[in-house]
C-alpha positions as CSV (number, residue, x, y, z in Angstrom):
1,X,15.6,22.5,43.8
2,X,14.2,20.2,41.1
3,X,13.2,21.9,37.8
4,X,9.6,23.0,37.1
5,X,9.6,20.9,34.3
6,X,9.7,17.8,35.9
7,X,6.8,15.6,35.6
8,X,5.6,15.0,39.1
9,X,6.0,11.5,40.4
10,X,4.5,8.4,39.9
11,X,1.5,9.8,37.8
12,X,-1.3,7.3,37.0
13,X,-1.0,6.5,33.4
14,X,-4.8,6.3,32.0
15,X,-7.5,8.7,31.9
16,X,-9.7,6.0,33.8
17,X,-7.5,6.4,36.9
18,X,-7.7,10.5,37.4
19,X,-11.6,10.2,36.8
20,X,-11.4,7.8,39.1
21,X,-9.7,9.8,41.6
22,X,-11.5,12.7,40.9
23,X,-15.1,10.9,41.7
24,X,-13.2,9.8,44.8
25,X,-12.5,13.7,46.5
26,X,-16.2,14.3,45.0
27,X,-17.4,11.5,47.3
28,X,-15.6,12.8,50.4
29,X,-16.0,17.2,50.0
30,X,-18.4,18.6,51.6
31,X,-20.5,20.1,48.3
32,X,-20.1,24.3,49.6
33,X,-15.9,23.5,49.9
34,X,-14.7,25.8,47.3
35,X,-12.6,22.8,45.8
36,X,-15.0,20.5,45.5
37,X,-17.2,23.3,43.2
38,X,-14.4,23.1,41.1
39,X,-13.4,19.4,41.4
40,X,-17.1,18.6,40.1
41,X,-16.3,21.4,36.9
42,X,-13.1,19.7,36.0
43,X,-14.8,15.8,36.4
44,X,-16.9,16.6,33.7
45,X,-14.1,17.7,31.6
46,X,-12.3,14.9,32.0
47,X,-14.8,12.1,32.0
48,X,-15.9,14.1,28.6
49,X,-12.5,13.9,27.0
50,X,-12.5,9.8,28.0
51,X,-15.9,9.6,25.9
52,X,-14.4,11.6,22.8
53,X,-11.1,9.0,23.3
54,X,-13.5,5.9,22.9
55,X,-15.5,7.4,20.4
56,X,-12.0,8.1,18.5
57,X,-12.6,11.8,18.1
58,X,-9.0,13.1,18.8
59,X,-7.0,12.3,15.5
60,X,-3.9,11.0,17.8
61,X,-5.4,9.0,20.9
62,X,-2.4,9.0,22.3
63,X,-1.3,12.2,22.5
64,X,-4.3,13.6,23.5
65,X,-4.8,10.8,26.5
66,X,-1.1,11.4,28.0
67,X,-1.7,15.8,27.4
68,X,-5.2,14.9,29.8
69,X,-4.0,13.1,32.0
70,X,0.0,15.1,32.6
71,X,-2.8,17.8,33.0
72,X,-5.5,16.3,35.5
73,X,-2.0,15.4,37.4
74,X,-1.1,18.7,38.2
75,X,-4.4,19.4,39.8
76,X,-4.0,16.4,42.1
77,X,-0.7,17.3,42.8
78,X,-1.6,20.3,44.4
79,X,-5.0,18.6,46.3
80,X,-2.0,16.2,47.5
81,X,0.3,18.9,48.8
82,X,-2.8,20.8,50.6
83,X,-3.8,17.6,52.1
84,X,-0.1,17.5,53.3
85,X,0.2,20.4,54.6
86,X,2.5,21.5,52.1
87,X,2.7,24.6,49.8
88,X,0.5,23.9,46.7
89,X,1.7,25.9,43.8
90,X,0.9,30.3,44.1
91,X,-1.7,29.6,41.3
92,X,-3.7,27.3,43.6
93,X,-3.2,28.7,47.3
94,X,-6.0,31.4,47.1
95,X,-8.7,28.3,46.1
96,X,-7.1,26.0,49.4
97,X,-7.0,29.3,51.1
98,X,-10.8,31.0,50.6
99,X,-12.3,27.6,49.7
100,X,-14.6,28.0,53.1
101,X,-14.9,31.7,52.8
102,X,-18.4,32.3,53.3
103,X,-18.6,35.7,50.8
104,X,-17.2,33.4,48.1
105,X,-19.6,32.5,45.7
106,X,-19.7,29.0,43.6
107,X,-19.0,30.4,40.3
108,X,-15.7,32.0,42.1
109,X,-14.7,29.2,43.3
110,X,-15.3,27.0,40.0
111,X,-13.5,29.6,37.4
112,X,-10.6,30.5,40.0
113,X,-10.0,26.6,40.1
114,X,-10.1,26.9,36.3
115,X,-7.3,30.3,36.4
116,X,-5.3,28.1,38.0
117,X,-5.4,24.9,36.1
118,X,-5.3,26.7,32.5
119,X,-3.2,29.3,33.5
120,X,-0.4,27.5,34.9
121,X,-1.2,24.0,34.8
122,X,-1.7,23.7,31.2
123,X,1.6,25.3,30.2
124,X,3.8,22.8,32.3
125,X,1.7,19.6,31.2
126,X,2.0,20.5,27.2
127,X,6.2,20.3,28.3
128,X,5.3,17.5,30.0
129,X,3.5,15.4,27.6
130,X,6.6,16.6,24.7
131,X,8.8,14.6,27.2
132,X,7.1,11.8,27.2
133,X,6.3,11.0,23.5
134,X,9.6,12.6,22.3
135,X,7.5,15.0,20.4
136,X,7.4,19.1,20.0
137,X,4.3,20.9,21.3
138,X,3.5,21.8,17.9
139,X,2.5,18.0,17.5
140,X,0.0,18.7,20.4
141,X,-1.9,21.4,18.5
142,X,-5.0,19.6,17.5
143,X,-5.2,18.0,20.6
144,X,-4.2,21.3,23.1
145,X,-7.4,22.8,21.0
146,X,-10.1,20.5,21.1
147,X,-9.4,20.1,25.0
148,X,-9.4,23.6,24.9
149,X,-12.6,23.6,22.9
150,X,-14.0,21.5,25.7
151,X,-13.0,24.0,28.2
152,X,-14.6,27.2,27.0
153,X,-17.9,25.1,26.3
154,X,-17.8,24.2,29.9
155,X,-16.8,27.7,31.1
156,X,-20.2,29.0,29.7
157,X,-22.5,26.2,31.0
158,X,-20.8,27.2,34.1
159,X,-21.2,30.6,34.2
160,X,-25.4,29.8,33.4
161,X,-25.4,27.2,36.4
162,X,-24.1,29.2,39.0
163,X,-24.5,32.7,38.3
164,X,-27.1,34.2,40.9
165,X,-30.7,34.4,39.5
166,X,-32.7,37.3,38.8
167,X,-33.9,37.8,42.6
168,X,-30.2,38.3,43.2
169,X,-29.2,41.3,41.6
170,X,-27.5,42.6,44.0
171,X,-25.1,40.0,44.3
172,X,-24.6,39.5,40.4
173,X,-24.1,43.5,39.6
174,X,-20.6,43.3,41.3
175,X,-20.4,39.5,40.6
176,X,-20.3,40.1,37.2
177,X,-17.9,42.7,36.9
178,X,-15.5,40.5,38.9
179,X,-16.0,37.6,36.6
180,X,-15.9,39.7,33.3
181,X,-12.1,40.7,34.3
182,X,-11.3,36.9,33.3
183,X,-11.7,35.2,29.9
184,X,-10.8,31.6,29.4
185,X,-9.8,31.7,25.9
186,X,-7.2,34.3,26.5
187,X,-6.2,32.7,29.2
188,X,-5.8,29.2,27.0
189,X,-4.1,31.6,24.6
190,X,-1.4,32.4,27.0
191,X,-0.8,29.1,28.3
192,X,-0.1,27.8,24.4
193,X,2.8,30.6,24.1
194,X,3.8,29.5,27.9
195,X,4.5,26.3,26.9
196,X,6.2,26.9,23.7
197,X,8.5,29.3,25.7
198,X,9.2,27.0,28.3
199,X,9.9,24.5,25.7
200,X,12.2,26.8,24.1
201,X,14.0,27.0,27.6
202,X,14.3,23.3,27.9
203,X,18.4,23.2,28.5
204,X,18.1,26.4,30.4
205,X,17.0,25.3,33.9
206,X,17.5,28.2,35.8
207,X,15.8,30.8,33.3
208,X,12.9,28.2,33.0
209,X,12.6,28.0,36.7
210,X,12.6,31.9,37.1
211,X,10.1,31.9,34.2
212,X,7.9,29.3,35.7
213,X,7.9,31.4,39.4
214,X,6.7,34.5,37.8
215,X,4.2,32.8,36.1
216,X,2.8,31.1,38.6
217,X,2.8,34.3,41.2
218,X,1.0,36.2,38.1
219,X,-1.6,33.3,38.0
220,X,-2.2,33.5,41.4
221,X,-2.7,37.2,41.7
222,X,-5.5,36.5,39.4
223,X,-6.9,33.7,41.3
224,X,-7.2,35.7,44.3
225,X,-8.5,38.7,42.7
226,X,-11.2,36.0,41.4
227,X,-12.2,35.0,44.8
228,X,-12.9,38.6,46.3
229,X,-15.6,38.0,48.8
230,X,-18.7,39.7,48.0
231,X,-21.6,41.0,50.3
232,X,-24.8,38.1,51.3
């Protein structure tokens, strides 16, 4: 079994070529499929961080462009293996999984999509981008916290856009004491001391593996628990 910190293969190298591919599923979902809600979310990340990179607002360019993009690859790693009919990763298999359900709402699908990314994704592409550039993720603060900046920002316009107006009270009572059982910035929180753990672990594949596993089942529990179908 290869190790879970292996960088998955043949990842695009430029920030250009993930929006690119991201505008492409955009183009083809049907707007309703719970991984398009969230593929349009994370799009707007991304193409945001590729303005801030032009408009040299990340202190290290580089770093921060090969953190976004090890990170946006892990996303498209697991639309690929869905598309393949392979096992995506347990942090993403409720989203493939519910991503029709018609009791799901949008703003389940978007911050499950999110659970997944930031909870486990994030983690594995801070190791991933150390290996690249030879560097420790304490290198990677700045740039692990104004993408994370970008996130939470996001996560609240979000939560305005798609939370169920006024004439739906019904359906946002229980919606938002689903959604209030999940914060982002602990969940960025817990990804930071993921990866620095899983850095520590670097020469110790099997306990990394194990470590990775359990976190991404834990992720996953969450994810599901996010997509609880609620009542029309």
């Amino acid at each position: 079994m290869a190790s879970p910190l292996a960088r998955p293969a043949a990842p695009p190298t430029l920030v250009d070529a993930v929006v690119a591919r991201m505008r492409a599923l955009d183009a083809v979902l049907p707007a309703r499929d719970g991984v398009a809600v969230f593929n349009r979310v994370y799009l707007t990340v991304t193409e945001e961080v590729g303005r801030r990179l032009t408009a040299g607002a990340f202190p290290d360019p580089r770093a921060a462009s090969t953190l976004d993009v090890r990170f946006a690859e892990r996303y498209l790693a697991a639309v690929d293996a869905a598309d393949g009919d392979r096992r995506p990763p347990a942090c993403w298999r409720p989203l493939f999984q519910l991503r029709r359900h018609p009791g799901v709402r949008p703003l389940q699908f978007a911050l499950s999509g999110v659970n997944a990314h930031i909870g486990h994704d994030l983690a594995l592409a801070v190791v991933d981008t150390c290996r690249a550039l030879g560097c420790e993720p304490a290198d990677l603060e700045d740039e692990f916290d104004r993408v994370g900046e970008l996130l939470v920002a996001l996560e609240e316009r979000v939560r305005e856009e798609l939370m169920p107006g006024p004439d739906l009270l019904q359906l946002a009572d229980p919606l938002t004491h689903l959604l209030g059982s999940w914060s982002l910035e602990r969940a960025r929180d817990a990804a930071w001391a993921a990866a620095r753990a899983l850095w520590a672990l670097r020469h110790c594949a099997q306990i990394a593996e194990e470590f990775t596993e359990r976190l991404d089942a834990a992720v996953g529990f969450a994810g599901r628990m996010l997509l609880t179908p609620l009542p029309h």
